[in-house]
C-alpha positions as CSV (number, residue, x, y, z in Angstrom):
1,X,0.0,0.0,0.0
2,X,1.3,3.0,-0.6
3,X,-0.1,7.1,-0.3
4,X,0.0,9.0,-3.4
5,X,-1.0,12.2,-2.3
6,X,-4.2,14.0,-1.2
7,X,-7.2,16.1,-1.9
8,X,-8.1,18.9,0.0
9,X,-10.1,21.6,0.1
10,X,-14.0,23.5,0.3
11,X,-16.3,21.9,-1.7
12,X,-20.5,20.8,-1.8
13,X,-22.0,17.6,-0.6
14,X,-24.8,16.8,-3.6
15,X,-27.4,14.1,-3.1
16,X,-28.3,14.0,-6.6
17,X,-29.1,17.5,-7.7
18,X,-30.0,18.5,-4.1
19,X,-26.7,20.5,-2.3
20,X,-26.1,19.3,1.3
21,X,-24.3,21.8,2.3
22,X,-20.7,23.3,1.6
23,X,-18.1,21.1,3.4
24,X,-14.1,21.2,4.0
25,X,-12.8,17.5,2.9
26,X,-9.7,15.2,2.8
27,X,-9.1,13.0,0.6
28,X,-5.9,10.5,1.0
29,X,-5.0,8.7,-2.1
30,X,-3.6,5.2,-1.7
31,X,-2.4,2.6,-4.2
32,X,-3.6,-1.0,-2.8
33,X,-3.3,-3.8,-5.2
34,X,-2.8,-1.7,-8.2
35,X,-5.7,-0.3,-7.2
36,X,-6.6,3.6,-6.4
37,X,-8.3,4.3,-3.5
38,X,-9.7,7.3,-1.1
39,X,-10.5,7.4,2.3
40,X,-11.4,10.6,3.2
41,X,-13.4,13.1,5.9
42,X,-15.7,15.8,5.6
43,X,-16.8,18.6,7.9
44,X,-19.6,21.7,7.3
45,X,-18.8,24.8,7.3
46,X,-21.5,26.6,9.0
47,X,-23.0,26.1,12.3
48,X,-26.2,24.4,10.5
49,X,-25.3,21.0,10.4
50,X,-27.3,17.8,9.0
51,X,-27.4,15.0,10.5
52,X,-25.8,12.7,7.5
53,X,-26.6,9.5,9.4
54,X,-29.6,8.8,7.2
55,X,-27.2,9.1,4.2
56,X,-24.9,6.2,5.4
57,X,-23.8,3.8,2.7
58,X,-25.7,5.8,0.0
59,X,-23.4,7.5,-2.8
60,X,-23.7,10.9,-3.0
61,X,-21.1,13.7,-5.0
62,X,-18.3,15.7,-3.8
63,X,-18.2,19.0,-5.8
64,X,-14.0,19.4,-5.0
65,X,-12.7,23.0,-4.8
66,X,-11.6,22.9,-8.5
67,X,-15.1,21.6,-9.7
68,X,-14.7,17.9,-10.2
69,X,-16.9,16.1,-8.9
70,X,-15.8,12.4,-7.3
71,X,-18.5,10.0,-6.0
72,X,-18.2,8.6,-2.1
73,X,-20.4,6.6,-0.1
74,X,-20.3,7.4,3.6
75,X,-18.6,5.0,5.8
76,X,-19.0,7.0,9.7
77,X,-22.0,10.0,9.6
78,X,-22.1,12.2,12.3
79,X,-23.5,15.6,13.1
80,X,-20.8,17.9,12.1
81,X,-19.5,15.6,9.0
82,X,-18.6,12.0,8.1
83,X,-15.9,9.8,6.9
84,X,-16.2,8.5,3.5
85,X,-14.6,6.2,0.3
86,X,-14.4,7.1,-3.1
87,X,-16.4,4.5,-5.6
88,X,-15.2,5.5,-8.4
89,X,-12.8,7.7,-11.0
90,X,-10.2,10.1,-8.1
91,X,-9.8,13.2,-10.3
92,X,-6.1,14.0,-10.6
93,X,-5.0,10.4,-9.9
């Protein structure tokens, strides 16, 4: 396994078309098995928060700072954010 770098930044949490909410997120880029993978984290911004527990497991859309858009599925919701994986295409990697 090894890191290949990481994505960071202000982005927006989509559920479909519907915005979230704007979020700060991480994401660390790994090479496992010739594979490319992304754990990352997410956090709001403002004070309002929504609780993403009833998105767990369900993929929704990172809009990244630059304006690519990579799909996750949340792994660990909680009130102020959640930990997530990429599912598909890492933009930039």
């Amino acid at each position: 396994m090894g890191h290949l770098g990481s994505l960071k930044g202000i982005g927006e949490l989509f559920d479909g078309k519907k915005s979230l909410g704007v979020v700060t997120y991480q994401i660390d880029v790994i090479a496992l098995h010739g594979l490319k993978e992304g754990p990352g984290s997410l956090r709001f911004v403002s004070d309002e928060t929504l609780s993403l527990f009833d998105f767990a497991e369900r993929t929704l859309s990172l809009r990244m700072e630059n304006g690519e858009r990579v799909a996750i599925v949340l792994t660990t919701p909680d009130i102020n954010g959640a930990s997530f994986r990429t599912t598909g295409r890492i933009p930039g990697f």
